[in-house]
C-alpha positions, 0 to 999 in steps of 0.5 A: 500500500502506497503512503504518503510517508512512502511516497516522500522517502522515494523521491528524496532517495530519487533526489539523493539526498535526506528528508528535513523532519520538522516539529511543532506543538499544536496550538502553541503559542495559540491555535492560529498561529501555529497553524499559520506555521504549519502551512508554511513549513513545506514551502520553507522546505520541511519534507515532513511535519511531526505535530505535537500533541499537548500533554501536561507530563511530558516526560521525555521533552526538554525545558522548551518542548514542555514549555510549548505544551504548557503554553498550548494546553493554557491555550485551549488547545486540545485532541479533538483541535489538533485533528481539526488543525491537520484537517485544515492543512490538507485543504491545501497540501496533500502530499506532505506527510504529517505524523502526531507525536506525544503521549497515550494519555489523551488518545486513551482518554479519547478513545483508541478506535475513535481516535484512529478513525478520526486521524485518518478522516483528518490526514494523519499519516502516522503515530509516534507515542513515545510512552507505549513499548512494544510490550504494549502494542495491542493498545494503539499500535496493532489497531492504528496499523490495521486501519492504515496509520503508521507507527513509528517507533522509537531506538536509541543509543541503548537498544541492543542487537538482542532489543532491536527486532522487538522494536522494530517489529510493528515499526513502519514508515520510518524508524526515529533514532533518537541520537542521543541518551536523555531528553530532547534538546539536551545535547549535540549529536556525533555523527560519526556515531550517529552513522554507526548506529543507523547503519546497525539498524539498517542491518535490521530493517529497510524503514528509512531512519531518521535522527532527533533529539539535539540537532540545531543548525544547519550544519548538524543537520547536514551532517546528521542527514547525510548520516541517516535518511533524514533529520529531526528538529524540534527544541530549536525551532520552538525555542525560536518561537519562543524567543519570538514571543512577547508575554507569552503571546505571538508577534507578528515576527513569530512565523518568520522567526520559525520559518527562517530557520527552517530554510536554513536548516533546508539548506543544510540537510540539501546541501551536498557538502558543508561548504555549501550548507 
């Protein structure tokens, strides 16, 4: 079955070169706004979207991931207002993937079956739920993969050889490794570990792999991509937004201030060595 996900990693692999994955919490700093972002992240050279789902325990985000959420959630911002958001989005963009990232408290509360039915309804293409192991699958994994979502897990710099095929099992679209031990945004990526890792998992699987958690420029994001199949910024483009905001509130700089560093980061992971990025 042809996805939008498998679509967008065949071309890039046509291209030659890695995906840009971009992040951003829902409704942060307010519904419009971060909808406004959204909509110009694939024109500023995002190749997919992950949105965040706000939750009140964030407990694998860094300072400025939880601040966003906390600042969506005081917001208004809800489930049922994230699925609308991504419905919005698909009246005029089809073809970039977007996937939902957060936690299993607000889809358990919504109702699991209710809840993938309404992704799909809305355009969501996969899940990543950063609090259910693959011990936990028949909760939202195996019912999201029976309707068509994909759900992608999560390695990291701990998943042995003996852990691997357990994590990679019920894993599709792509596989996010998680570069670096502890929370996102914490610190910067090695690449040439990065490299050793991906190919390990490549070992195991053919899902792309895509790198997160640290990387914040340009240049970290070339060398990072050209490491794996794409690369994941999150903290550095909501810091950028919230270093943007006045009272907690957005300006009319807000947009550009996380778009501009999108297109720069753009450039990096297109760029075919440093000295171009």
């Amino acid at each position: 079955m042809t996805t939008r996900i498998a679509d967008r990693f065949k071309a890039l692999a046509a291209e030659g070169r890695p995906a840009l994955v971009t992040f951003l919490m829902a409704g942060d700093p307010d519904a419009e706004t971060a909808f406004d972002i959204m909509r110009g992240l694939p024109a500023a050279g995002a190749d997919l979207i992950e949105l965040g789902m706000p939750f009140s325990d964030p407990m694998a985000d860094g300072p400025a991931i939880q601040k966003a959420g906390l600042r969506a959630l005081k917001g208004g911002e809800t489930l049922r207002k994230t699925l609308a958001t991504v419905a919005r989005f698909r009246e005029g963009d089809q073809a970039t993937p977007v996937i939902l990232m957060g936690y299993f408290n607000p889809i358990y509360i919504y109702g699991v079956e209710a809840f993938v039915a309404a992704a799909l309804e809305a355009g969501v293409d996969g899940l990543i739920v950063v609090d259910l192991p693959p011990e936990m699958d028949d909760e939202l994994c195996l019912p999201a993969l029976a309707k068509g979502l994909a759900f992608i897990r999560l390695a990291t710099p701990t998943t042995d050889d003996k852990r691997l095929p357990a994590v990679l099992k019920n894993t599709s679209g792509f596989v996010y490794y998680v570069s670096i031990n502890g929370i996102t945004g914490a610190a910067a990526p090695d690449a040439d570990r990065v490299g050793a890792a991906v190919a390990r998992i490549k070992r195991h699987t053919d899902l792309p792999v895509c790198v997160g958690f640290g990387i914040r420029t340009p240049e970290q994001a070339h060398a990072i991509g050209h490491s794996a199949d794409g690369a994941v910024v999150g903290s550095a483009l909501v810091a950028a937004l919230e270093n943007s905001l006045e009272d907690g509130r957005a300006t009319a700089a807000t947009p550009e201030a996380v778009l501009s560093l999108v297109r720069a980061l753009a450039a990096g992971v297109r760029a075919p060595s440093l000295a171009e990025a």
